[in-house]
Phi, psi and omega in degrees: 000131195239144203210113154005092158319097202330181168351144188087359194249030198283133209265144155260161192232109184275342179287328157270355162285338200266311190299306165329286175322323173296305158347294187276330178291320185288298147354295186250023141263355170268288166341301196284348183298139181249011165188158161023086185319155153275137167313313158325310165308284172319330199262358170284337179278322198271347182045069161292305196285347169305299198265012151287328180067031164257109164326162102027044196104011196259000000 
C-alpha cells in the first residue's frame, strides 16, 4: 500500500477555491440580509454580470 507524502505535495484545484469563495461571500450575505436574497442580489454577489462582461443596467 503506498501513502501520500505529507505536506507541499498538495495539488489546488482553483476553479474550486474560487467557487468556495463565492460560496462563502453568499453566505454571509445571505446571513446579513433581513429577508430573502432577491435573483438580482444573488447574481450581484456571485458577479454574474462580471463574468457575462454586462455593465451595470445593461
Amino acid at each position: 500500500m503506498r501513502v501520500a507524502p505529507v505536506g507541499g505535495t498538495a495539488v489546488q484545484d482553483h476553479v474550486a477555491l474560487a467557487e468556495i469563495e463565492l460560496c462563502g461571500e453568499l453566505i454571509i450575505a445571505a446571513s446579513a440580509a433581513r429577508e430573502r436574497l432577491s435573483l438580482e442580489s444573488i447574481d450581484e454577489v456571485l458577479r454574474v454580470a462580471e463574468e457575462r462582461g454586462i455593465g451595470p443596467g445593461e
